[in-house]
SENU-526376 format. One record per residue (C-alpha): residue number from 0; residue in three letters; x, y, z. Coordinates in nm, 4 decimals, decimal comma, padded with zeros to 6 digits. Each point is the difference from the previous one (the first is absolute). Layout:
NODE  num  residuo      east     north        up
NODE  NUM      ALA         X         Y         Z
...
# end
This chain:
NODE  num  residuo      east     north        up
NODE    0      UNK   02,5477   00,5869  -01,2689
NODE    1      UNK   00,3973  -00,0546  -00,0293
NODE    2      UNK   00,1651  -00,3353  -00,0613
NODE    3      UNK   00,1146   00,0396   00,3817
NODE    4      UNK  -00,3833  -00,0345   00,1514
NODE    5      UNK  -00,0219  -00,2449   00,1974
NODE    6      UNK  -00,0624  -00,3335  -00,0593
NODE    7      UNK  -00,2800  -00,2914   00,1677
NODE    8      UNK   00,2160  -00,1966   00,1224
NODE    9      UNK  -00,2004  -00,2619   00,2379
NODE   10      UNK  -00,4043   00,0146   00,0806
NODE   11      UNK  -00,2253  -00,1818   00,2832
NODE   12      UNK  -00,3658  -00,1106  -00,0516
NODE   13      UNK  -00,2464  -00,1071   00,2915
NODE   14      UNK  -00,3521  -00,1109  -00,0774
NODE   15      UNK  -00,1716   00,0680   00,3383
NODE   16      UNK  -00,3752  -00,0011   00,1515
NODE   17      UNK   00,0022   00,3216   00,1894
NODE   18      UNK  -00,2268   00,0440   00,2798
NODE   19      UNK  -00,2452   00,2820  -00,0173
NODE   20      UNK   00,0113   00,2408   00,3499
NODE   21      UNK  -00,3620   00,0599  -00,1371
NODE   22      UNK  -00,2064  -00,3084  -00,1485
NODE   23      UNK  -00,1785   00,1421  -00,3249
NODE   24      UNK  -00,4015  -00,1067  -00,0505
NODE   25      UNK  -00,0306  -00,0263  -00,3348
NODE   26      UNK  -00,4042  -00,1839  -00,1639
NODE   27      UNK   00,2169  -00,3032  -00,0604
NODE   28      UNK   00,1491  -00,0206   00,3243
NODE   29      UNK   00,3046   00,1257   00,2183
NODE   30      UNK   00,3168   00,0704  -00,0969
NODE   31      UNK   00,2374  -00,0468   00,3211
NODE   32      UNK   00,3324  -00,0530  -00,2326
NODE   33      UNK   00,1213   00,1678  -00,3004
NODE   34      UNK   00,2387  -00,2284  -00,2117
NODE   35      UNK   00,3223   00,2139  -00,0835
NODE   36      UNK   00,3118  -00,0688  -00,1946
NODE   37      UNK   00,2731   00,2232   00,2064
NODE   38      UNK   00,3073   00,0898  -00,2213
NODE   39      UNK   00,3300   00,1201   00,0357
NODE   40      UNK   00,2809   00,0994  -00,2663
NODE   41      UNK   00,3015   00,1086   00,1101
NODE   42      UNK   00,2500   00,1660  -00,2467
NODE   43      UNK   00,4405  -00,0265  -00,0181
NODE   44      UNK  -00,0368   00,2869   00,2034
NODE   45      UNK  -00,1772  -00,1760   00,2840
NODE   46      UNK  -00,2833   00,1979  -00,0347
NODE   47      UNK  -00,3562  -00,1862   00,0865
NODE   48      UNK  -00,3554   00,1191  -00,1415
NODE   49      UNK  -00,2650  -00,2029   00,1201
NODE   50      UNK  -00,3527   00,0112  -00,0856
NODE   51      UNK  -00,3041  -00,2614   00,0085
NODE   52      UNK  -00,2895  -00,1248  -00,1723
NODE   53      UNK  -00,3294  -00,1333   00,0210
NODE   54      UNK  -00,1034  -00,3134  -00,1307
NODE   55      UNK  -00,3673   00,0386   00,0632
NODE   56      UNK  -00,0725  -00,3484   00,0511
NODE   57      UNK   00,2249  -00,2666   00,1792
NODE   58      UNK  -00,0222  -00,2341  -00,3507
NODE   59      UNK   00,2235   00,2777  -00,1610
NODE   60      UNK   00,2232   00,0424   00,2719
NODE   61      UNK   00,2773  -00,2742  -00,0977
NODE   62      UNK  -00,0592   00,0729  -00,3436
NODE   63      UNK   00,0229   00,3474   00,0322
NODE   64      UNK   00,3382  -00,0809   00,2020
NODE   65      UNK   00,1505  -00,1901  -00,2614
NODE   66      UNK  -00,0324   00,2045  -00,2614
NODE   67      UNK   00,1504   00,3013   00,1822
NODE   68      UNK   00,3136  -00,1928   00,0611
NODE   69      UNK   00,0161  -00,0945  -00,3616
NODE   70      UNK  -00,0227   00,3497  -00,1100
NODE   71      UNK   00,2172   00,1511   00,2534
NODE   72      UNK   00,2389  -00,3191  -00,0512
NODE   73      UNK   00,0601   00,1057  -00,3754
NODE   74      UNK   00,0768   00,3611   00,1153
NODE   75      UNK   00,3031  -00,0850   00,1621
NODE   76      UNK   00,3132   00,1884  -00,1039
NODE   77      UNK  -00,2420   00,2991  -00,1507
NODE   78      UNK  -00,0323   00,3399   00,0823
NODE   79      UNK  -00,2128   00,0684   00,2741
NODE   80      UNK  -00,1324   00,3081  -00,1287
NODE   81      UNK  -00,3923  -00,0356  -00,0345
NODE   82      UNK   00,0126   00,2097  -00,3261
NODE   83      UNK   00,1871  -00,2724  -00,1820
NODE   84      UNK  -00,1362  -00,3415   00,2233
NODE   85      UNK  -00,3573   00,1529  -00,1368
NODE   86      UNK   00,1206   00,0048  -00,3354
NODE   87      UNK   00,2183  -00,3258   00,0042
NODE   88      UNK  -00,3467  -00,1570   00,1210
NODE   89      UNK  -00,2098   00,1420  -00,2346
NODE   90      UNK   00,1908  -00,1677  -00,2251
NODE   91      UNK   00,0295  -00,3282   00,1572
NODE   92      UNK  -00,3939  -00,0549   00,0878
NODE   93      UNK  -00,1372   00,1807  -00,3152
NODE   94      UNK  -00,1271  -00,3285  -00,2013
NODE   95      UNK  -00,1572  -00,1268   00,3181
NODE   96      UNK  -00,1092   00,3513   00,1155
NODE   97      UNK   00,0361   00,2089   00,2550
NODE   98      UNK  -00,2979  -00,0865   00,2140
NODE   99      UNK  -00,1344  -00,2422   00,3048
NODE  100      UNK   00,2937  -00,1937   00,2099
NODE  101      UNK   00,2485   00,1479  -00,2470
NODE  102      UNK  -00,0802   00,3724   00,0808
NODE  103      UNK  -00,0433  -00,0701   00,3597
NODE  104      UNK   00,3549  -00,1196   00,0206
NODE  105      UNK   00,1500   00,2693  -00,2574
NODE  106      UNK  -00,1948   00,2727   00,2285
NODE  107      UNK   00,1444  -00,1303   00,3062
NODE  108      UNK   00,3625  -00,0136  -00,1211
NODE  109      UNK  -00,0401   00,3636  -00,1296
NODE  110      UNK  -00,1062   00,1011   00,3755
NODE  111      UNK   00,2746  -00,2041   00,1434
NODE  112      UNK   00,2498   00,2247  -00,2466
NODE  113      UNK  -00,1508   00,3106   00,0451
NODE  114      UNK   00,0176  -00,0531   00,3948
NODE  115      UNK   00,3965  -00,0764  -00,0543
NODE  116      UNK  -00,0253   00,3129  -00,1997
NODE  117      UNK  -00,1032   00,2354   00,2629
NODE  118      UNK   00,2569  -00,1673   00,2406
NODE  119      UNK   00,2898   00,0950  -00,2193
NODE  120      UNK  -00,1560   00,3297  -00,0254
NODE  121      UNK  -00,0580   00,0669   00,3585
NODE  122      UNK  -00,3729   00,0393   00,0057
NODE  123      UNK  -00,3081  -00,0808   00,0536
NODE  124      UNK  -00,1428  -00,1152  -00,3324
NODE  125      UNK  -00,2367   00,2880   00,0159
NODE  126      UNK   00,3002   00,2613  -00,0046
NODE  127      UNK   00,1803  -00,1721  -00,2656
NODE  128      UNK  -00,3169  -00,0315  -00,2362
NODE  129      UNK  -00,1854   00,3243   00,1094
NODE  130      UNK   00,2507   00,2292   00,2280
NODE  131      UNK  -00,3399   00,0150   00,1988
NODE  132      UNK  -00,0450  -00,2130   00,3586
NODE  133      UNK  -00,3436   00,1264   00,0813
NODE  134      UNK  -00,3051  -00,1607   00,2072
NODE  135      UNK  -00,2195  -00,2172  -00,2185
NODE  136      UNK  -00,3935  -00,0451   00,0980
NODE  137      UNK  -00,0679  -00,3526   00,0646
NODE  138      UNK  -00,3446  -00,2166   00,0559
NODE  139      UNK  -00,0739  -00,2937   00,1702
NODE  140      UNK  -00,0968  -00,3279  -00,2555
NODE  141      UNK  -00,2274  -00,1881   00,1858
NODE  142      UNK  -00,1658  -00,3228  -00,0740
NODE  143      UNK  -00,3745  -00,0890  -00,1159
NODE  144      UNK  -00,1780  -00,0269   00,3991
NODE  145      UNK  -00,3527   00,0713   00,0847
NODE  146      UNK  -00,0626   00,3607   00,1179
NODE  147      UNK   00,0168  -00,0702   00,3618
NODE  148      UNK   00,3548  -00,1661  -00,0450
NODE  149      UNK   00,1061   00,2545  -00,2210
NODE  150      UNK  -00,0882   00,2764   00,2245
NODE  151      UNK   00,2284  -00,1397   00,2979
NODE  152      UNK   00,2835  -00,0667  -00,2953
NODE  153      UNK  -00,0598   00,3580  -00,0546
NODE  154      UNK   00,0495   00,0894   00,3827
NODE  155      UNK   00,3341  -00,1432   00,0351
NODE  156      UNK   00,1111   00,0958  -00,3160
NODE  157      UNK  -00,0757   00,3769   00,0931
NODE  158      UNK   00,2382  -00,0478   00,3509
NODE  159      UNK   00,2630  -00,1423  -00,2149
NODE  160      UNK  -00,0017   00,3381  -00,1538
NODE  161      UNK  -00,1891  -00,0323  -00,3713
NODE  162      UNK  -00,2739   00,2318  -00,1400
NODE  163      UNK  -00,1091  -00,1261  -00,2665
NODE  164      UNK  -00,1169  -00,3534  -00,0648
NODE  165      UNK  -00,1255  -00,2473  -00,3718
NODE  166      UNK  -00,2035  -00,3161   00,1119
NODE  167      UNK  -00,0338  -00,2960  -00,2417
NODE  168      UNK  -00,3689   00,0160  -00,1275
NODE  169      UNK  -00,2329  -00,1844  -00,2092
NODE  170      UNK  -00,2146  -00,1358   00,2329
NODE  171      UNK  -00,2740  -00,1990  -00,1375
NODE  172      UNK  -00,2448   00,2414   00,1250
NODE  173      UNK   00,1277   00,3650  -00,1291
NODE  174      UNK  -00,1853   00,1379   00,3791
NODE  175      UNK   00,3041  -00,2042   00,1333
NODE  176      UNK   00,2158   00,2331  -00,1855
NODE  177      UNK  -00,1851   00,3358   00,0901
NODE  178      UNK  -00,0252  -00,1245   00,3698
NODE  179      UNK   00,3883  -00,0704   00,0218
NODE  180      UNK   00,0817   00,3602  -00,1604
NODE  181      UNK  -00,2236   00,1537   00,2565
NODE  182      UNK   00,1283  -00,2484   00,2697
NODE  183      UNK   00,3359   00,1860  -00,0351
NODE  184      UNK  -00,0799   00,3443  -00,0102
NODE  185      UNK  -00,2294  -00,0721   00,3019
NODE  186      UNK   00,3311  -00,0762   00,1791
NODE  187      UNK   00,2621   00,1976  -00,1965
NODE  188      UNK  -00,2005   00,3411  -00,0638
NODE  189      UNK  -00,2833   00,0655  -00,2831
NODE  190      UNK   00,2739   00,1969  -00,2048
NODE  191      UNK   00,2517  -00,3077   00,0057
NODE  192      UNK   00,2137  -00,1349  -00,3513
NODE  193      UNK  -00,1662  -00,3177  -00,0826
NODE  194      UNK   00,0311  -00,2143  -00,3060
NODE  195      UNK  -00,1272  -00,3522  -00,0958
NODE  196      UNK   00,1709  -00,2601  -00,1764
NODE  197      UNK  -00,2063  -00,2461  -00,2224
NODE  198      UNK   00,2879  -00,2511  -00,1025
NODE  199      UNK  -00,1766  -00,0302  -00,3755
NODE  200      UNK  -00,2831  -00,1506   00,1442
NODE  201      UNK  -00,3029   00,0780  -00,2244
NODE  202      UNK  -00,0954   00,0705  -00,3953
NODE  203      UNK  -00,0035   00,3326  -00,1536
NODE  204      UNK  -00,4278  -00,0115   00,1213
NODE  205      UNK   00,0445  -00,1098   00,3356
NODE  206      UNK   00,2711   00,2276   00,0639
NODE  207      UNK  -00,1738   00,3389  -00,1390
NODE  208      UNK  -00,3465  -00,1199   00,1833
NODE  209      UNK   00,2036  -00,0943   00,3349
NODE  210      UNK   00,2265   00,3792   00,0055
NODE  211      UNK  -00,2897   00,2128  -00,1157
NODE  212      UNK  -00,1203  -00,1424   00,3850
NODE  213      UNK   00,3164   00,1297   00,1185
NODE  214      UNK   00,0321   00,3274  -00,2139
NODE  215      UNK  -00,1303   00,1675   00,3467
NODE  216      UNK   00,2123  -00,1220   00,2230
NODE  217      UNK   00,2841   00,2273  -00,0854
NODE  218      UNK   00,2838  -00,2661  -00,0659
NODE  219      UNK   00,3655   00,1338  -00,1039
NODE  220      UNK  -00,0490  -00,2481  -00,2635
NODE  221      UNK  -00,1450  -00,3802  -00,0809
NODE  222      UNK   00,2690  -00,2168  -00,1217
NODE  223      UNK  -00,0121  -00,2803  -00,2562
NODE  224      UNK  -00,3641  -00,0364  -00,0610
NODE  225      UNK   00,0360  -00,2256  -00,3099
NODE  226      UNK   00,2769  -00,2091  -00,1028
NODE  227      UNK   00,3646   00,1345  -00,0084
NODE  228      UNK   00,0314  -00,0442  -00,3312
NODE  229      UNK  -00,3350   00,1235  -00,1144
NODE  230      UNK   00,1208   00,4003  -00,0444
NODE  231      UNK  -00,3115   00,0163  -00,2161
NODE  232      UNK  -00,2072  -00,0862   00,2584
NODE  233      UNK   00,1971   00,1995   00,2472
NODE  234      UNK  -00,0489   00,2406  -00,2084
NODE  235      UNK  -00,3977  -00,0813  -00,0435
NODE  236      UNK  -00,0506   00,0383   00,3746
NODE  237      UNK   00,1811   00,3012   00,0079
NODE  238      UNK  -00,2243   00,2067  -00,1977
NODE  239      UNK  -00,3252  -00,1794   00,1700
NODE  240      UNK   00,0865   00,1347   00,3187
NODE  241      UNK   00,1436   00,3197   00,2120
NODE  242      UNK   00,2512  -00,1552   00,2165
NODE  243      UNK   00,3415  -00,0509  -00,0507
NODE  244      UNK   00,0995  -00,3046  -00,1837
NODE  245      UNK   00,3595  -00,1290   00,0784
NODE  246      UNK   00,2235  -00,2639  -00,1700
NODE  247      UNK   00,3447  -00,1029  -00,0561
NODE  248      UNK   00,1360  -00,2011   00,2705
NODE  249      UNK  -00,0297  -00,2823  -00,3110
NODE  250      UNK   00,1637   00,1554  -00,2584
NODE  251      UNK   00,2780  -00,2174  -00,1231
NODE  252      UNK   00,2564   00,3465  -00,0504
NODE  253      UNK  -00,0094   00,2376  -00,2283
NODE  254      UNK  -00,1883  -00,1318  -00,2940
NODE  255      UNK  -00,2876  -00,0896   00,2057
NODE  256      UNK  -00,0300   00,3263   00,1368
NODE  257      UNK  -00,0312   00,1535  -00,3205
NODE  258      UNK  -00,2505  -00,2707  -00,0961
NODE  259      UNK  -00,2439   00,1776   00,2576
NODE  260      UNK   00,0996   00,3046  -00,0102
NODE  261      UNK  -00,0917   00,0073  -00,3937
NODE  262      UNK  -00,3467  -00,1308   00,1062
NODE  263      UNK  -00,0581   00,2579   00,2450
NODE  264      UNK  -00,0501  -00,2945   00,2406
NODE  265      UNK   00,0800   00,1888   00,3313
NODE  266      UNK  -00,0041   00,3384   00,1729
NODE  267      UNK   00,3075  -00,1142   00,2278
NODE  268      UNK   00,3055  -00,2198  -00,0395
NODE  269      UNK   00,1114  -00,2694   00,2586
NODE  270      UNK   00,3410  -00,1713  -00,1705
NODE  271      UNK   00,1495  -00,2684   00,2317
NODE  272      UNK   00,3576   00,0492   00,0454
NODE  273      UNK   00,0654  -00,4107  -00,0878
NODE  274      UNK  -00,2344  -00,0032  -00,2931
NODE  275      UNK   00,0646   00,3251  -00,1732
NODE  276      UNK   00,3814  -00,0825  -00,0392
NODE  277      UNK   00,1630   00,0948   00,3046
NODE  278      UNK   00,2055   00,3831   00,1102
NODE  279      UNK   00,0294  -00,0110  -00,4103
NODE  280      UNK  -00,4052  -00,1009  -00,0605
NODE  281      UNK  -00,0978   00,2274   00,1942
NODE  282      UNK   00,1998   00,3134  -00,0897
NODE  283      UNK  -00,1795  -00,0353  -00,3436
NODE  284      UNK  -00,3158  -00,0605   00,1315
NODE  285      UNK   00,0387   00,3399   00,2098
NODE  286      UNK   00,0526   00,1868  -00,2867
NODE  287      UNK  -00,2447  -00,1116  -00,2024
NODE  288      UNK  -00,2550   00,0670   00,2839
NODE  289      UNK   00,1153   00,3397   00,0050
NODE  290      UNK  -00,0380   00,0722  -00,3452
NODE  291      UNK  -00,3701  -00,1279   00,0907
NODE  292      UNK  -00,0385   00,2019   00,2905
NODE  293      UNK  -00,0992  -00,3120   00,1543
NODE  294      UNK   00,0348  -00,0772   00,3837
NODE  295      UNK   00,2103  -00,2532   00,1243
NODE  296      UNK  -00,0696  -00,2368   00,3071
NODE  297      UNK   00,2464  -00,3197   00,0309
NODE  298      UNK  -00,0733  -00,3384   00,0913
NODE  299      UNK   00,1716  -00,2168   00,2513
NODE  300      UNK   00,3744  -00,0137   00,0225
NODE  301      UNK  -00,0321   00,2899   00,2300
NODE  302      UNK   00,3684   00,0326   00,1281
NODE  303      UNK   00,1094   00,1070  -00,3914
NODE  304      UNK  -00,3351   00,1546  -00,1156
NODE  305      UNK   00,0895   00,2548   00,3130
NODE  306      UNK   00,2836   00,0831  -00,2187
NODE  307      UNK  -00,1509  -00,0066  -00,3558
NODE  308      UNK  -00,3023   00,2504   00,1313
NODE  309      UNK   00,2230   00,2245   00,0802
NODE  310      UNK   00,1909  -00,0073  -00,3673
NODE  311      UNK  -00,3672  -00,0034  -00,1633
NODE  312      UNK  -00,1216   00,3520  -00,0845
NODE  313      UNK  -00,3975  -00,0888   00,0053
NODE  314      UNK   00,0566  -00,1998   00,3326
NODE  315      UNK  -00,3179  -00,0630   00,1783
NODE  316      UNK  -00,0272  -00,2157   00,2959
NODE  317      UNK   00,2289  -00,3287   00,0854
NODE  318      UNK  -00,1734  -00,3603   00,0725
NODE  319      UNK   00,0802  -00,1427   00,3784
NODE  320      UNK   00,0180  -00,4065  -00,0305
NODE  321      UNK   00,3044  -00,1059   00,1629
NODE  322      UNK   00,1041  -00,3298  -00,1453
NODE  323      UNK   00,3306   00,0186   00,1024
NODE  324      UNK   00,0174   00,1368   00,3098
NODE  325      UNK   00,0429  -00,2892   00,2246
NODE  326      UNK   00,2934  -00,1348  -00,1865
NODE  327      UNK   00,1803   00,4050  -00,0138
NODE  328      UNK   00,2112   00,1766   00,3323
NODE  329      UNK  -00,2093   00,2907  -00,0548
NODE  330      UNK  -00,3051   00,0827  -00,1730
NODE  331      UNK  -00,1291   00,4123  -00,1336
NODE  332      UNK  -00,1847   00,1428   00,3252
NODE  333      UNK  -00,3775   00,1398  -00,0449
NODE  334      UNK  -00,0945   00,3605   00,1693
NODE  335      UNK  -00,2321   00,2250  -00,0531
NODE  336      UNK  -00,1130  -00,1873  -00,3239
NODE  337      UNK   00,3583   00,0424  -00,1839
NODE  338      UNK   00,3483  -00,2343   00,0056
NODE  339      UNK   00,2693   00,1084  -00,0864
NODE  340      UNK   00,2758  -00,2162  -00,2430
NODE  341      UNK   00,2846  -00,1756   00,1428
NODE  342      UNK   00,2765   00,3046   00,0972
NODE  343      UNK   00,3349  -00,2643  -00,0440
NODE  344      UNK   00,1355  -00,0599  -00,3532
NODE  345      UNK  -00,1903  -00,2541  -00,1805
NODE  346      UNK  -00,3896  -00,0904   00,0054
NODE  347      UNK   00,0215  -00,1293   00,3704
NODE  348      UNK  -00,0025  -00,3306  -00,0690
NODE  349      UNK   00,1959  -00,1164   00,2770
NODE  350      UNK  -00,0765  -00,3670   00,0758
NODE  351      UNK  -00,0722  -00,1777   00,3394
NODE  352      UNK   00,1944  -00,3132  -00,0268
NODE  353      UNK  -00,0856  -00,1598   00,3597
NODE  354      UNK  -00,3805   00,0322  -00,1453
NODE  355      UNK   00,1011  -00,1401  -00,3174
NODE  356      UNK   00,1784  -00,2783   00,1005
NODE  357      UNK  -00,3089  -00,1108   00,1937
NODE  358      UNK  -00,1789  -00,0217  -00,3111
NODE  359      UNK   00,1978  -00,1702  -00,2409
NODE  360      UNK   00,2007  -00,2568   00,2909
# end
């Protein structure tokens, strides 16, 4: 970019417990509020991007905060192009690397950037990364719930216009598992998407004994059998068994993804927009899926993965878990199992203060 880009000029950080519209059942409990860190930069040209992030756990939310309005604090008075904020950061956070809190908050500046970006531009990000706008297929995330529960989640989740649905599994009896798969395509149709999410809960035994049970059930894919980090035993798993096996959403960027990818840990990809680096994370991660001829689902952050699906060549299938949506004016709609990405310029982040304001006084 030219000398004359635009400069950050002033930024705004919230730390907020949002309300979930839709409680999440998880084995260790529910989740009715999703600690965010909201953030604004605004440029000498008055333009705003705005973007959040999620703090998993309210113990990192202040933390998380404060370290966001550090970063973004020393940016002030340099270009706001996301090129050369990536690179100035890269830089700055090398010794203490590029990972945790610190990527979290360097992922969710780059958003906030690239969101200014397509407002300059005119767009929708989509357009500006892609020149494509298109409908992106979408399932519903639900929580871990016993199969009768899960069936009536599954009911209202089909009138609020979804068609495909992943349930939180890993019940300590695998029949728990096979029953809730079957629970849903009782309600939803015996030719229904379904895929089920074991949050790294067992060993690389455990895991290959527990999905050869499920191997018949027809799942889109079983996600994160084994640890995260274990690619090997991803990888283990993967050649134990006939379904799917999905990772990704805990890559820390780029270099992570290549960890697994070298291990041949996965048969899918699932980057997270805040952990894989952002609109700039994520545009390498795309291509290197593509040179894989690997899939691509997202995770969370649906308002900008709506966007980054449509810029991703091996784009799959988009994760529903609104976070946000109780703190936005406007939220992607769901029919016919496909949303479509935010049509103004921008991501559509587009904040509701009056909701806000009840939350942080």
């Amino acid at each position: 970019m030219s000398e004359s880009y635009p400069v950050i000029s002033s930024f705004r950080v919230r730390p907020v417990l949002a309300p979930l519209a839709i409680p999440h059942k998880t084995a260790s409990g529910t989740l009715e509020a999703a600690p965010l860190v909201l953030i604004d930069i605004t440029s000498n040209d008055d333009v705003t991007g705005s973007a959040y992030i999620f703090a998993y756990t309210p113990a990192a939310l202040e933390p998380l905060a404060v370290l966001t309005r550090n970063i973004i604090g020393g940016l002030s008075g340099q270009s706001g192009d996301p090129a050369a904020v990536n690179a100035l950061l890269d830089a700055r956070f090398r010794l203490i690397g590029n990972q945790g809190l610190v990527a979290m908050a360097i992922a969710g500046i780059d958003m906030a950037l690239w969101d200014a970006e397509a407002k300059r531009a005119g767009k929708p990000l989509s357009l500006l990364l892609a020149g494509s706008h298109d409908p992106v297929r979408v399932y519903d995330s639900l929580g871990q719930m016993p199969p009768d529960e899960t069936a009536r989640e599954v009911e209202s989740s089909l009138e609020r216009g979804f068609r495909a649905f992943k349930v939180k599994a890993g019940h300590p009896d695998v029949g728990v598992d096979v029953a809730v798969i079957r629970a849903i395509r009782k309600v939803a149709g015996p030719d229904v998407w379904v895929a089920a999410d074991f949050n790294q809960a067992f060993g690389v035994d455990e895991a290959v004994r527990r999905m050869k049970t499920l191997d018949d059930e027809g799942l889109a894919w079983i996600e994160e059998p084994v640890h995260a980090t274990d690619h090997d035993g991803h990888a283990a798993v993967r050649a134990a068994i006939r379904t799917p096996v999905q990772t990704g959403e805990n890559w820390w960027g780029f270099p992570d993804m290549r960890k697994s990818l070298g291990a041949e840990a996965s048969d899918l990809a699932m980057p997270d927009a805040m952990k894989i680096g952002g609109v700039t994370g994520w545009q390498a991660a795309a291509r290197l899926a593509q040179e894989n001829s690997l899939p691509v689902a997202s995770h969370l952050f649906l308002e900008i993965s709506a966007h980054l699906l449509n810029a991703t060549p091996t784009a799959m299938i988009l994760e529903w878990f609104d976070v946000a949506g109780t703190l936005l004016t406007s939220t992607p709609a769901v029919k016919d199992g496909q949303t479509v990405p935010w049509s103004e310029p921008g991501i559509g982040i587009v904040w509701n203060e009056n909701a806000i304001s009840k939350l942080t006084g």
